[in-house]
Every structure is written in C-alpha cells, then in structure tokens.
C-alpha positions as a Markdown table, in Angstrom:
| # | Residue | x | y | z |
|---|---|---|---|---|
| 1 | Unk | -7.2 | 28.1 | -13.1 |
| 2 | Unk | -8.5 | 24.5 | -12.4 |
| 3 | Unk | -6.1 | 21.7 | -12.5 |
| 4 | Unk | -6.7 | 18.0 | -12.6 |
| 5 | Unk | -4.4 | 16.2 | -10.2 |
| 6 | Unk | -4.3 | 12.2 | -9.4 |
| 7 | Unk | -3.4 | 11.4 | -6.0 |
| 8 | Unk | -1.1 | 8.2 | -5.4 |
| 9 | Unk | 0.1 | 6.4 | -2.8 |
| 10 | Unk | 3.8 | 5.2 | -2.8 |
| 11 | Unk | 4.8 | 2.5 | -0.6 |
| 12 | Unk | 2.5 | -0.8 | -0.2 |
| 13 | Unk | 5.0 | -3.8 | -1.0 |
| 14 | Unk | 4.1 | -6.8 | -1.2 |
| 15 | Unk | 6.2 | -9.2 | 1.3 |
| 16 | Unk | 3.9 | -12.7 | 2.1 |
| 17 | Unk | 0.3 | -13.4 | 1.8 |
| 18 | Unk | -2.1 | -14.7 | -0.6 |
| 19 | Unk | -4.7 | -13.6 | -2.9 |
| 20 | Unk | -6.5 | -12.2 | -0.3 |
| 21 | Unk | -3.9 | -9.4 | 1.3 |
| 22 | Unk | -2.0 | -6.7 | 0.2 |
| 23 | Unk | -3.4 | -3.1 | 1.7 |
| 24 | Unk | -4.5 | -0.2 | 0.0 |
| 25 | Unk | -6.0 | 3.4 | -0.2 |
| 26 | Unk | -9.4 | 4.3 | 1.2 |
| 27 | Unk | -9.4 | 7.9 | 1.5 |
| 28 | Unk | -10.1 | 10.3 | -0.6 |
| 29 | Unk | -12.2 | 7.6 | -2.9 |
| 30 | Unk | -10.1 | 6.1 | -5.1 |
| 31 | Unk | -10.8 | 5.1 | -9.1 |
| 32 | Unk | -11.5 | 1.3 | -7.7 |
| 33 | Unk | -14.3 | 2.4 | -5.6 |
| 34 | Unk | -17.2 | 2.8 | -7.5 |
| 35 | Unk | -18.7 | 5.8 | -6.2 |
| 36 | Unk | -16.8 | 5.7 | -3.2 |
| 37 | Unk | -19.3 | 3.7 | -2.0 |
| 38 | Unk | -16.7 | 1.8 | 0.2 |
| 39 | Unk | -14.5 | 4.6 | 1.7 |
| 40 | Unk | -13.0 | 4.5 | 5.5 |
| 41 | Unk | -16.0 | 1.5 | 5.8 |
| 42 | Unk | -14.5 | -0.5 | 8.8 |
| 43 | Unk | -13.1 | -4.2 | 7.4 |
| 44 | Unk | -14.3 | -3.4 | 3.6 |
| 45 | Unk | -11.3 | -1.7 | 2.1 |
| 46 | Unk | -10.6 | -4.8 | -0.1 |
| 47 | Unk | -14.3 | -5.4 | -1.2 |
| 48 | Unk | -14.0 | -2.5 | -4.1 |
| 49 | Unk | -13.0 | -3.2 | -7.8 |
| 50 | Unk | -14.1 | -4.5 | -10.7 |
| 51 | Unk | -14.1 | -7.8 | -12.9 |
| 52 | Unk | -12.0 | -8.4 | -15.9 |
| 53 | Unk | -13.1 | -9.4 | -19.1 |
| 54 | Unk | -11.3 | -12.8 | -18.9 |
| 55 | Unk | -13.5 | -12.9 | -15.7 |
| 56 | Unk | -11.2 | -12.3 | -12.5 |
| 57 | Unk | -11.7 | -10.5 | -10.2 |
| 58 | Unk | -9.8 | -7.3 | -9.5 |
| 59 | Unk | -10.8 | -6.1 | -5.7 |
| 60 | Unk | -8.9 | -2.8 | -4.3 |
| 61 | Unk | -6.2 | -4.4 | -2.7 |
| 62 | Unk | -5.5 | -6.4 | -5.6 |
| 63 | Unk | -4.3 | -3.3 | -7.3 |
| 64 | Unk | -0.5 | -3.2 | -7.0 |
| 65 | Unk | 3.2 | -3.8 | -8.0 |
| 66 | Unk | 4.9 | -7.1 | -7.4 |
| 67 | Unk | 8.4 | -8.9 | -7.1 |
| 68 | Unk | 10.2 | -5.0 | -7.6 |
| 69 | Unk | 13.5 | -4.5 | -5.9 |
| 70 | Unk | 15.9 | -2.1 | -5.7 |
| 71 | Unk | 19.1 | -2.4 | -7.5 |
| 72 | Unk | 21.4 | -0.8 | -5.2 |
| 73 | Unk | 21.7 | -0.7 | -1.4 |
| 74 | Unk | 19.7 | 0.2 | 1.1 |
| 75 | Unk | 19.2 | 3.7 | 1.9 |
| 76 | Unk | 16.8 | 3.6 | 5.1 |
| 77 | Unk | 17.4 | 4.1 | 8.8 |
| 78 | Unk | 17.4 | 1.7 | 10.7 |
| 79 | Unk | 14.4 | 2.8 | 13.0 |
| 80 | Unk | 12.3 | 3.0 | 10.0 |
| 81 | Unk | 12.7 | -0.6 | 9.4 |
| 82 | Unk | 9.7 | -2.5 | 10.1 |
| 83 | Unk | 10.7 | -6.1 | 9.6 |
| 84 | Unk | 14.3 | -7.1 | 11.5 |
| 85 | Unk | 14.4 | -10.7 | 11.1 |
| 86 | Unk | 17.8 | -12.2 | 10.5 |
| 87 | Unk | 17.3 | -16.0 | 9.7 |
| 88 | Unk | 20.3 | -18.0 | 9.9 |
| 89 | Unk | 22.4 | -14.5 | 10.0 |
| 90 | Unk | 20.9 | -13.2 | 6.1 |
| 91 | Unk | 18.1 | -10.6 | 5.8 |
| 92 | Unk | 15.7 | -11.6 | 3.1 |
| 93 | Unk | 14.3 | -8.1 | 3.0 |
| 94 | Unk | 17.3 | -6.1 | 2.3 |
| 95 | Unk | 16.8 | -5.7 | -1.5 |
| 96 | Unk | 13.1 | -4.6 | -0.7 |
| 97 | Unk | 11.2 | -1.6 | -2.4 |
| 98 | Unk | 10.7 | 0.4 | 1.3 |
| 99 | Unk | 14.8 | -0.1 | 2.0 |
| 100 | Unk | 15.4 | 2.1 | -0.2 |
| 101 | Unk | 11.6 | 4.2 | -0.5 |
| 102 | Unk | 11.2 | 5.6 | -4.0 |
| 103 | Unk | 13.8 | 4.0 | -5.9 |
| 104 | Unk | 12.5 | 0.5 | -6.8 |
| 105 | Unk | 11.3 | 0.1 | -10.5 |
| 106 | Unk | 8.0 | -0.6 | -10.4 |
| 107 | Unk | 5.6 | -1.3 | -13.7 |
| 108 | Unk | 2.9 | 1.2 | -13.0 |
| 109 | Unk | 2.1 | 4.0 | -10.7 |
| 110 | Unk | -1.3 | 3.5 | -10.4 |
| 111 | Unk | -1.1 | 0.0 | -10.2 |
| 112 | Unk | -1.6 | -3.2 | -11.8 |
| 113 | Unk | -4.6 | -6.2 | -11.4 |
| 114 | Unk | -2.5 | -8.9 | -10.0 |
| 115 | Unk | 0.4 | -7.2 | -9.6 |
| 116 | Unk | 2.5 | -9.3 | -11.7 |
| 117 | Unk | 2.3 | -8.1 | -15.8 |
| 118 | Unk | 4.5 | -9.3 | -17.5 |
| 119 | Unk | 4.2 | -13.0 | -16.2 |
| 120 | Unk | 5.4 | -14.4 | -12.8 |
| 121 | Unk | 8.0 | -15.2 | -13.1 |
| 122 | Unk | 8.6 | -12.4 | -15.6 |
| 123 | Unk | 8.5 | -13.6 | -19.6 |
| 124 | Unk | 6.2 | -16.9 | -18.4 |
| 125 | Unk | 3.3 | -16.9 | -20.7 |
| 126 | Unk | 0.9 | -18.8 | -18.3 |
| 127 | Unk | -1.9 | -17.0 | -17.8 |
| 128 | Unk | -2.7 | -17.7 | -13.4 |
| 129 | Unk | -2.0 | -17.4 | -10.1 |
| 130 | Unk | 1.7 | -16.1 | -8.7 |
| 131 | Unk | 3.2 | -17.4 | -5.9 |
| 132 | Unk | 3.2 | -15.0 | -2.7 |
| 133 | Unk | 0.0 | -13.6 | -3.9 |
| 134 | Unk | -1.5 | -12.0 | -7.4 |
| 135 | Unk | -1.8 | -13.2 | -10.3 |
| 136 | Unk | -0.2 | -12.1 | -14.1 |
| 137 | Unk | -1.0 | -10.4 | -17.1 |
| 138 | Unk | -3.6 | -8.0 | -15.5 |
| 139 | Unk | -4.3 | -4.5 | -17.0 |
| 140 | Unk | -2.8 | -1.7 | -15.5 |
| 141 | Unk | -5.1 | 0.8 | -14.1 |
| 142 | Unk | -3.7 | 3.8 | -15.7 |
| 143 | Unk | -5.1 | 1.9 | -19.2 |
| 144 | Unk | -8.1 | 0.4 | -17.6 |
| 145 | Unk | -11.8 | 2.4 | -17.9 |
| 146 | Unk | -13.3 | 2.1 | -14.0 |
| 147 | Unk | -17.4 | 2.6 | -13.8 |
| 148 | Unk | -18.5 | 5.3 | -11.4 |
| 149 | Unk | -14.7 | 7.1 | -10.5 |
| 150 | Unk | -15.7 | 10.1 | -8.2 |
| 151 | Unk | -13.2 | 13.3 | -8.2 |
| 152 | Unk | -12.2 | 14.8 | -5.3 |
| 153 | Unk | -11.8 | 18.4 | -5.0 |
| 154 | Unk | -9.4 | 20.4 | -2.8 |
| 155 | Unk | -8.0 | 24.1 | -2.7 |
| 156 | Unk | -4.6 | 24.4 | -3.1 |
| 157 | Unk | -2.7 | 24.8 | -0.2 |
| 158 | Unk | -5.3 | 23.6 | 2.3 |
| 159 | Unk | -4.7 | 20.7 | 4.6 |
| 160 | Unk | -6.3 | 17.6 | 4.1 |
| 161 | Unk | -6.6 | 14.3 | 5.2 |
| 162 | Unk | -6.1 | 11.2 | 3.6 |
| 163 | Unk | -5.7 | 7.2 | 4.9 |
| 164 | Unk | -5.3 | 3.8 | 3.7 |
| 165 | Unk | -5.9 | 0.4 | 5.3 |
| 166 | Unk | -4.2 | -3.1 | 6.0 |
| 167 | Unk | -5.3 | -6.3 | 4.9 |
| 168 | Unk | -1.9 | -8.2 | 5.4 |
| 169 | Unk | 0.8 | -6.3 | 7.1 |
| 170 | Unk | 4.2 | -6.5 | 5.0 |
| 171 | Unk | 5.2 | -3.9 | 6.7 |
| 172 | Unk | 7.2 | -1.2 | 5.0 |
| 173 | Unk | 5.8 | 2.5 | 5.0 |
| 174 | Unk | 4.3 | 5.0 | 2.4 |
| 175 | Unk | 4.7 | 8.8 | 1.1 |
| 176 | Unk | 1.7 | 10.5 | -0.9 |
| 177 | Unk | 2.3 | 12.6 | -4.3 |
| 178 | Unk | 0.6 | 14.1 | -6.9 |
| 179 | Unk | 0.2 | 14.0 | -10.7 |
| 180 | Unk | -1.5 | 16.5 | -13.2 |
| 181 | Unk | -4.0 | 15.1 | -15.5 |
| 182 | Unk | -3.6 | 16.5 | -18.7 |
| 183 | Unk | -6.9 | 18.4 | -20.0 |
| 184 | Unk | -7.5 | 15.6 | -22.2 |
| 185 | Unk | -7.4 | 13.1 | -19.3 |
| 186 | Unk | -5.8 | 10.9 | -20.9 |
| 187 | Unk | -4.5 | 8.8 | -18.1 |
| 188 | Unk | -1.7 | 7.4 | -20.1 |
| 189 | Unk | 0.3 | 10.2 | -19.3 |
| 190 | Unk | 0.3 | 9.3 | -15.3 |
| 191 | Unk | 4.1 | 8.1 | -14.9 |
| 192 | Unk | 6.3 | 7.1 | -12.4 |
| 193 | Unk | 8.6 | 10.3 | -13.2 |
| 194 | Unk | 5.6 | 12.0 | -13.3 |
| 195 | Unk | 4.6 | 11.5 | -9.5 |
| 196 | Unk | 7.9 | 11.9 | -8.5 |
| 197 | Unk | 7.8 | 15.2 | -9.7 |
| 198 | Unk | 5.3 | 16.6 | -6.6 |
| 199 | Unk | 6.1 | 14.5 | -3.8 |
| 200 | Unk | 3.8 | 16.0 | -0.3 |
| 201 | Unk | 4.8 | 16.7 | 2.8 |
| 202 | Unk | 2.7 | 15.6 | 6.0 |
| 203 | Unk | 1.2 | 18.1 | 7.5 |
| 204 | Unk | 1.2 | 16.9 | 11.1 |
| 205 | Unk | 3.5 | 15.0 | 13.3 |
| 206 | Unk | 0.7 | 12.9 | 14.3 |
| 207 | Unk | -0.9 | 9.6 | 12.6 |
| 208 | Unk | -3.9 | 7.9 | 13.9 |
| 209 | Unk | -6.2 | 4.9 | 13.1 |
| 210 | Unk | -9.9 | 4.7 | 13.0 |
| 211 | Unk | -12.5 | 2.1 | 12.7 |
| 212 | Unk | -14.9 | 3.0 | 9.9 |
| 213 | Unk | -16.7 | 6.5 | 9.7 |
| 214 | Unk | -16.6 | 6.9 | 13.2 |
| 215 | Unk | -13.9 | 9.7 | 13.9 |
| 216 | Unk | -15.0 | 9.5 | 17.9 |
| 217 | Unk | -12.9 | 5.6 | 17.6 |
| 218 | Unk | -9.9 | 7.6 | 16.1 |
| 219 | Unk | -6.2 | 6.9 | 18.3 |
| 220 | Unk | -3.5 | 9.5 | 17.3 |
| 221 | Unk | -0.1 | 8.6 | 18.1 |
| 222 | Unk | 3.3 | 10.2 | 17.1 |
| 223 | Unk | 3.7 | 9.5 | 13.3 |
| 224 | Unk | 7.8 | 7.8 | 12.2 |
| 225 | Unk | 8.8 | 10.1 | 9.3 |
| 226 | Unk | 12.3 | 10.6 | 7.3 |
| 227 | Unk | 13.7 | 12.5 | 4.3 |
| 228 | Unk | 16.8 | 10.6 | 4.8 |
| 229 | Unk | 17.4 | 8.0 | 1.7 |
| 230 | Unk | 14.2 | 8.5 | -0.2 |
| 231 | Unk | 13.6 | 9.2 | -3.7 |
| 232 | Unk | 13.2 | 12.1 | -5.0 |
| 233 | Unk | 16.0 | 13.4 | -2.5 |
| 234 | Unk | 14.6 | 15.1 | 0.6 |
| 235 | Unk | 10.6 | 13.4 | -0.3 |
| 236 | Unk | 9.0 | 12.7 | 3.2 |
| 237 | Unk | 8.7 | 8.3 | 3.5 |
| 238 | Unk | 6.3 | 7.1 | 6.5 |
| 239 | Unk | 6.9 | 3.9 | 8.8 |
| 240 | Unk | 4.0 | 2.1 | 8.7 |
| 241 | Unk | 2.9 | 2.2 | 12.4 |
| 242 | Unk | 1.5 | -0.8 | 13.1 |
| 243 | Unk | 3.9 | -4.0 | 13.7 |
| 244 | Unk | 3.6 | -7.7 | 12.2 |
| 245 | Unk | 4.3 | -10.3 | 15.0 |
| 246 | Unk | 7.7 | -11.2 | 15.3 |
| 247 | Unk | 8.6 | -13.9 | 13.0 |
| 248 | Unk | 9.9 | -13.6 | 9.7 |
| 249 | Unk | 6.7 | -14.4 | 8.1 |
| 250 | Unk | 4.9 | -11.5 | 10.4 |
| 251 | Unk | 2.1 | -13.9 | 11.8 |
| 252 | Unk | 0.9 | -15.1 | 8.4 |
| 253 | Unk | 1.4 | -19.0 | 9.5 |
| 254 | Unk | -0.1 | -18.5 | 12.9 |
| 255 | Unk | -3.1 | -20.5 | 13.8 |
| 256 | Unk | -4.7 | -16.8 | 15.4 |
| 257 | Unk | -3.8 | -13.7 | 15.2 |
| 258 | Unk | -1.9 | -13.0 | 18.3 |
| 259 | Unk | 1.8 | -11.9 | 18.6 |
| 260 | Unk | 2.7 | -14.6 | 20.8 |
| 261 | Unk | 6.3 | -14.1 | 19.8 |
| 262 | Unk | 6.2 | -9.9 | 20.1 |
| 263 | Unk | 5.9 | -7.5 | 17.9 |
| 264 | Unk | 9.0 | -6.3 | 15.2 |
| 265 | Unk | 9.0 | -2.9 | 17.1 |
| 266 | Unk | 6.8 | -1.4 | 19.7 |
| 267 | Unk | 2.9 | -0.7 | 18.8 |
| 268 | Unk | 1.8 | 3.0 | 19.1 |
| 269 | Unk | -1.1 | 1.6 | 21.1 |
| 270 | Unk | -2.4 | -1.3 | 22.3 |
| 271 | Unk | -3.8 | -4.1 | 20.0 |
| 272 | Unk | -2.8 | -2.3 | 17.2 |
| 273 | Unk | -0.4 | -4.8 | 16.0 |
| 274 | Unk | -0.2 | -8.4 | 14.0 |
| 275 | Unk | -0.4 | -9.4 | 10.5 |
| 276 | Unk | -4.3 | -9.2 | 9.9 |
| 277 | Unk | -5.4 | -12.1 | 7.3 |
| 278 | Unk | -3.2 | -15.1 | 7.8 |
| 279 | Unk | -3.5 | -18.5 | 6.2 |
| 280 | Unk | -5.9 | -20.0 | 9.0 |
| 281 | Unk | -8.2 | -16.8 | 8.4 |
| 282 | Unk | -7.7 | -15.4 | 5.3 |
| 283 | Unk | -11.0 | -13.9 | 5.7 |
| 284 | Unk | -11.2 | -12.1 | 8.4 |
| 285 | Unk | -8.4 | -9.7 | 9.4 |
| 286 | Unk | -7.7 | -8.4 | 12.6 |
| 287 | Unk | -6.4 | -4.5 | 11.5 |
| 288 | Unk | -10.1 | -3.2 | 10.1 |
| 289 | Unk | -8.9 | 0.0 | 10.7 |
| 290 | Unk | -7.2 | 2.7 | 8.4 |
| 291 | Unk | -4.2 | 4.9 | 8.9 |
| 292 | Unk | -4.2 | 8.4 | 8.5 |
C-alpha cells in the first residue's frame, strides 16, 4: 500500500554565526520551499520560508535547533571531528550535539523558527534576537501550516539522492531518516523517537558537491562515514566534508573568506573549504554549493 513518509535531516548544529547562517536541506524540496521553487538553486538555499504572523521572518536556514547538548560524553571518533581547536588547553565543543550524533535533546525534529523556543536563554520571556544567531519563541514546524509543500515520491527500496547546503560552516556532520505520516497527516505525530525509529543508510561511499542544477559542475570525493557512537546504535553519522578555516571561530571574524590559517582537516578538493558568510560578508557566502 501507499505510505506517507517525512524525510529529516539529523545533524546541522548550530556553533557561531548570526541571523544570517546556519545550513539546511535543499533536496528533495522540503516543506519551507514553497513549491520547491528554490531547490539545488546555486547560493539560494536560505532564500525559502515564510513570514510569521508577529512579522519575522522565517527563511530555510532559519529552521533549526539551538543551544542542545549532550548530557554525557562524547561518543565520536576522533577523525570525524570537524573542529579541533583547543584554546588555552579546554575544548569548547566537547558537549556538542555531533560529539555524540543522535543523542542530544533537541526541541523538535522538524525544526523550529529561530531555533530557540522556549526563550534564550531558556524560561526568558523577551520576545527577540539570541545571541550566536536565531531568535526565540518561534513555532515549530511540525505545528506550523507552510503554503505550497510539494511531496516527493519514491519506490521503496530504490536509491535516491538527496543534499543540503552550507551557509555558515559549524562544522559537525548529518545522518538522513525517515518518519510515517499518519493517514490523517497530522504532523503532530512526527517525533524525535519517531525518526529515530528508520534511520537510512547511504547508499554509496562517495559524496560530492554541485553548484546549482548543473550536475556537469558536480566533484565526488570519498564520503567520512561511522556507525561507531551514534544514536540509534549502529545508525550511519556523516562528517561534513568541507572544513572551516582553522581558528576556533572557523573564519567567521575574518575580513575575507580565505583560510589563511589552514583548514581544521584536509578539503576533499580544492577550494572547497572556509566558513561561507562571516561577519564582514554576511551576505554573500563562499560554499554556494550543496552536498550530496
């Protein structure tokens, strides 16, 4: 028979940045892309969403969970780590989300406007900005009615192709899983425990990046995967591929975007590598490309 499933992407943690970054997915369309008129659109994958009723604006990228942690240690290898900074001898990132992928509490699965809901920090009852990026007491998107949502259909079993895009590079890494809708489609029923429940496994050993529609621009390099220390036991977590410049703020506070320090690891190619929008050029990032 039919089923209705919701795709979701695990993974994109928000580190530094401003109102401006975060990253997101692109492809298959996804409910903040009305129509999927944005898609794999090269530099655009933030230029979706929707605007509240209070009147802010809620772009694609904007569409996320913020200031989670995990509550025990760190589970990850140490070659999946994308950000090794060690300032004065203490790692700021060690209670992370991707340290330990999967097991971070996290206030919606689908995501919510600003990031922040219950206040930032939690229990304030200001109603504005949050510092490192977002904003509180957005909806979240399972509740929220988006205009123009466009289902994607695939056969079970088949092999497909999905990919999401960088507009700040916090580094971290990703896993996709799935969801059924119930036949109401209420999508109030799309939990955390829910998703967990059909984690998917990659189907190649490659990644690649492409700029826009154009697949003639894709690069495919060997993709960073592990089983080892995610959640649910034996899931598949991805590295995120491309590396921020090597400071501990990833090149957000750089006047351009070069890496004049290096890189955190080694890029799978060249160029691909930096931070993307950083507070000189919050505009215009340098990684309009998504990651498949």
């Amino acid at each position: 028979g039919n089923m209705s499933l919701v795709l979701f992407l695990s993974g994109l943690v928000l580190l530094f940045g401003d109102v401006n970054g975060h990253g997101n997915m692109v492809w298959p369309p996804t409910w903040f892309d009305k129509q999927g008129h944005i898609g794999m659109k090269k530099g655009e994958a933030c230029n979706g969403g929707v605007v509240l009723e209070d009147g802010r604006v809620a772009p694609s990228c904007m569409w996320f969970n913020n200031y989670t942690f995990i509550e025990g240690p760190e589970t990850l290898e140490d070659s999946m780590k994308t950000y090794l900074n060690r300032p004065y001898g203490v790692d700021p990132f060690a209670k992370h989300p991707w340290r330990s992928p999967g097991a971070a509490h996290i206030f919606s699965p689908c995501g919510v406007a600003g990031g922040n809901p219950w206040g930032c920090p939690i229990n304030d009852l200001r109603h504005g900005p949050c510092p490192g990026g977002g904003y509180s007491y957005g909806p979240y998107a399972e509740y929220y009615k988006f205009p123009g949502v466009l289902t994607t259909t695939w056969k079970r079993g088949s092999v497909v192709e999905a990919a999401w895009s960088i507009m700040a590079n916090h580094g971290g890494g990703y896993s996709y899983r799935l969801c059924k809708l119930p036949p109401s489609g209420n999508k109030k029923s799309l939990t955390e425990q829910c998703f967990q429940k059909i984690p998917l496994k990659f189907a190649s050993e490659n990644q690649w990046i492409q700029y826009g529609n154009d697949k003639s621009t894709r690069i495919t390099f060997k993709a960073n995967y592990t089983t080892v220390g995610t959640t649910p036991k034996g899931s598949q977590w991805a590295k995120n591929p491309i590396p921020a410049c090597n400071t501990v703020d990833g090149g957000f506070l750089q006047l351009d975007h070069d890496c004049h320090t290096g890189t955190q690891f080694p890029p799978p190619a060249p160029g691909l590598e930096g931070y993307g929008d950083n507070i000189f050029d919050p505009i215009d990032s340098n990684l309009q490309f998504s990651i498949g």
